[in-house]
Every structure is written in C-alpha cells, then in structure tokens.
N, C-alpha and C positions, 0 to 999 in steps of 0.2 A: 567682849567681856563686860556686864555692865555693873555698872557700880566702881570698875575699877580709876584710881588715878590717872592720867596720864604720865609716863614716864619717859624720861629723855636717855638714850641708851645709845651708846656707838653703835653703826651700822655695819655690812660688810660691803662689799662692792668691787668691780673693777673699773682701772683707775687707768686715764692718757691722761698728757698733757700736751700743750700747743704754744708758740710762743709767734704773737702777731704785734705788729704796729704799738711797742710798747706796753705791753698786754700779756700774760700767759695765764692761759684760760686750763681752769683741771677741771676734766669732766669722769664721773662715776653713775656707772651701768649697775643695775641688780633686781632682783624680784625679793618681795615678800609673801609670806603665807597668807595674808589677809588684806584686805582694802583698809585694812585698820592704820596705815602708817602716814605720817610726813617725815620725807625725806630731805635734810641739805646738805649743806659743806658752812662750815666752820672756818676761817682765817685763824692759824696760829703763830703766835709769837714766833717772828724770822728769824732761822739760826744764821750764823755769818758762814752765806754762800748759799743758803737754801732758803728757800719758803716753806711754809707749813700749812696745812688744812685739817682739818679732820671730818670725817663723816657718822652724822648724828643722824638717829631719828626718832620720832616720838610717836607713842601708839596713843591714838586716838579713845577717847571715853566713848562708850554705847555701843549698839550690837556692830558686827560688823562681818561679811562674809568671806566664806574660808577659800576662797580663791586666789590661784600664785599671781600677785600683779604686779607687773616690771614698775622701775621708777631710771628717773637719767635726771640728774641734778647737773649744774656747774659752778664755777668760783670764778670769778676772774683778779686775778692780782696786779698793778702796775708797778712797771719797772722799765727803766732803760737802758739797765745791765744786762747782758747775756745770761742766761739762766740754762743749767744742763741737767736739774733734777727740782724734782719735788718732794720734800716729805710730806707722806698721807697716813696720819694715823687713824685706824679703824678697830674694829671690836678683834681681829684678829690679829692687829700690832702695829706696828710702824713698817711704813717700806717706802723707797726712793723709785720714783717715778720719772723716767726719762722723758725729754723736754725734746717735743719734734720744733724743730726752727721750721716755719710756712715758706713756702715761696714767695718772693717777692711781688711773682704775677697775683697771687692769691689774698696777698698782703693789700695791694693799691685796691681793693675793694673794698678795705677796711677803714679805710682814711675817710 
C-alpha cells in the first residue's frame, strides 16, 4: 500500500516454549497476507511466576506482493528458576504457554 505509514500492530501466531541451560527460548510460527510485514517478540514486564512476550509486527511502507508468507521469530529470556509457563499476549489475547524442560543430553550442547 503505498503512501501508507508504517504501523506497529499485534500479531497472531502459534506459540512453544523451551527451557535449556538457564535460558527459555518462545518461539512463534505464522503466515501473512503479504511480504509487507516484520515480525518479532517483545519481552514484557514479568508477572511473579511467569514471563511475558508479546508478538508485534509492523507493515512495511511501499508496494508489496499479495502472497501468504510464513514468518518464525524467537525471545530468549534468562532465568535460573524453573519456569512452567509463559505469558504471550498477541492480537487475539493473552494465553499461557507451557514450558517443555530439554533433556539434559540436548542441554550439554548448549553450554
């Protein structure tokens, strides 16, 4: 669309979460209508017992074509509390995100 601003808009997506070597990484999957977008994640203010993210993204100024094109963003947040959910708030709401703990074989690759 051209002439338009760029606007920064919540996005939608689906959402895991991972939890490695002091670390739990949220990653979100999704498509857009157009190659017009950037996609990320947000860190938000930690409730007591959860993390927070949100997923934003911004459409891009000048032409852009009308084909569905995926996008995969991540966060990684540090912690060395056990963590067993995540809040992701997106254009469709808030929702709690279960927290896969890694194996520890999968883990010593991380160090």
């Amino acid at each position: 669309m051209v002439g338009d601003t760029p606007r920064l808009e919540l996005c939608v997506g689906i959402y895991r979460a991972q939890q490695i070597s002091g670390h739990v990484v949220v990653f979100a999957d999704g498509v857009h209508p157009t190659n017009a977008f950037q996609t990320f994640l947000v860190h938000e203010s930690r409730d007591p017992g959860h993390f927070g993210v949100a997923l934003w993204h911004l459409r891009s100024e000048g032409p852009s074509l009308h084909v569905v094109t995926p996008f995969a963003v991540s966060a990684s947040l540090q912690t060395t509390e056990r963590v067993e959910h995540v809040r992701v708030r997106d254009a469709a709401g808030d929702q709690l995100v279960a927290v896969e703990q890694v194996s520890n074989a999968v883990a010593a690759h991380a160090r």
